[in-house]
C-alpha positions as CSV (number, residue, x, y, z in Angstrom):
1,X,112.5,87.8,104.5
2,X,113.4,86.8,108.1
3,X,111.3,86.1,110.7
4,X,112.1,88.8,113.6
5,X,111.7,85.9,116.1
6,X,113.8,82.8,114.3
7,X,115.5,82.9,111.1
8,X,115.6,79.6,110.6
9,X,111.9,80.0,109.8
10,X,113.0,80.8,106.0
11,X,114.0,77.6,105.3
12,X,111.4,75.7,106.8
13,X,108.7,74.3,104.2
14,X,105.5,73.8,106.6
15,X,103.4,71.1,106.1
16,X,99.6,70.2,107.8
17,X,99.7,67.6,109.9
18,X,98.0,63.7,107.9
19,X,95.6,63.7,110.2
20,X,94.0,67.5,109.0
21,X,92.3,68.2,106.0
22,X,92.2,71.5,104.5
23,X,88.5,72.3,102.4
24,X,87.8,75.0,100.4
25,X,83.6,76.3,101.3
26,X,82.6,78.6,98.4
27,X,79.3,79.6,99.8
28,X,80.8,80.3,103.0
29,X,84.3,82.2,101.0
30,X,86.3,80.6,103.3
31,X,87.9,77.1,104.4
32,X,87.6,74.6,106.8
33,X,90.3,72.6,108.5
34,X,88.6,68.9,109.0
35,X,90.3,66.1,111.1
36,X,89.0,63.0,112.6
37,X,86.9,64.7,116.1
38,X,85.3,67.5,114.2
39,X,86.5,70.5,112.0
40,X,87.5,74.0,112.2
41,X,85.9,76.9,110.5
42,X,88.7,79.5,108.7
43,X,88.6,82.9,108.0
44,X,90.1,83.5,103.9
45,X,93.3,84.3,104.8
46,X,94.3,81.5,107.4
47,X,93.0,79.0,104.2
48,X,95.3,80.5,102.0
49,X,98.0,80.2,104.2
50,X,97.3,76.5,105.3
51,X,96.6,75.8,101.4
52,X,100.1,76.4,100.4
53,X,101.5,74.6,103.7
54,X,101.9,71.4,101.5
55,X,105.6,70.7,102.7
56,X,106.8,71.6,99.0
57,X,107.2,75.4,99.5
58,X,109.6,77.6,101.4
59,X,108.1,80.1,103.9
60,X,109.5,82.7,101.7
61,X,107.8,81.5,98.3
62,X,104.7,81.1,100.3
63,X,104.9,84.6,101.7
64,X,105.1,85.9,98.3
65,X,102.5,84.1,96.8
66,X,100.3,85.2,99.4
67,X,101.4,89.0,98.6
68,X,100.3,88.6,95.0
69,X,97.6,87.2,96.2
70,X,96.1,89.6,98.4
71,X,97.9,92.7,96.5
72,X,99.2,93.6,99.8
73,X,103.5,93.8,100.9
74,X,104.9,93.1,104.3
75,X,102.7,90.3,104.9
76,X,105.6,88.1,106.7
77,X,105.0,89.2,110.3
78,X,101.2,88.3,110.0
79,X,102.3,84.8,108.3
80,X,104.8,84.0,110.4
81,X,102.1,84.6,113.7
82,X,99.4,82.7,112.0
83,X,101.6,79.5,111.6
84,X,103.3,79.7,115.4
85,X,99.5,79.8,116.1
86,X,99.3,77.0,113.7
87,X,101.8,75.0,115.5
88,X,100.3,75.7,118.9
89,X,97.1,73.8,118.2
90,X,99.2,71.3,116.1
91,X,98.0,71.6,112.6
92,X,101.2,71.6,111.5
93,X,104.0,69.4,111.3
């Protein structure tokens, strides 16, 4: 799977940033991103994504994972948007 905006994306194994903290809110089904000024609530699927953004996992395996997951294919172009969001507010690494 390549990115249609930078194929080097596929190699890249995203990781959040030390000073966020991803955690899981069953009541609410859904996740918030904590850090040291406040915290950010998360729909399901950005937790999922963010979950797996634990700098051991290619963008591809994570992409796949997240297609078993949700029982859904051609997930890539939404992952890939969610993390260059991601980046923008600098969750990510």
């Amino acid at each position: 799977m390549n990115s249609p905006n930078n194929d080097s994306n596929t190699s890249q194994r995203p990781r959040l940033r030390t000073m966020f903290r991803l955690h899981r809110e069953f009541v609410q089904d859904g996740y918030v991103l904590l850090y040291p000024q406040g915290s950010i609530n998360l729909n399901p699927s950005a937790g999922e994504i963010l979950a797996r953004c634990d700098g051991t996992r290619e963008l591809d395996d994570i992409i796949d994972e997240l297609e078993d997951l949700f029982g859904a294919s051609d997930l890539a172009a939404d992952v890939y948007r969610f993390l260059d969001h991601a980046r923008q507010r600098g969750w990510l690494e």
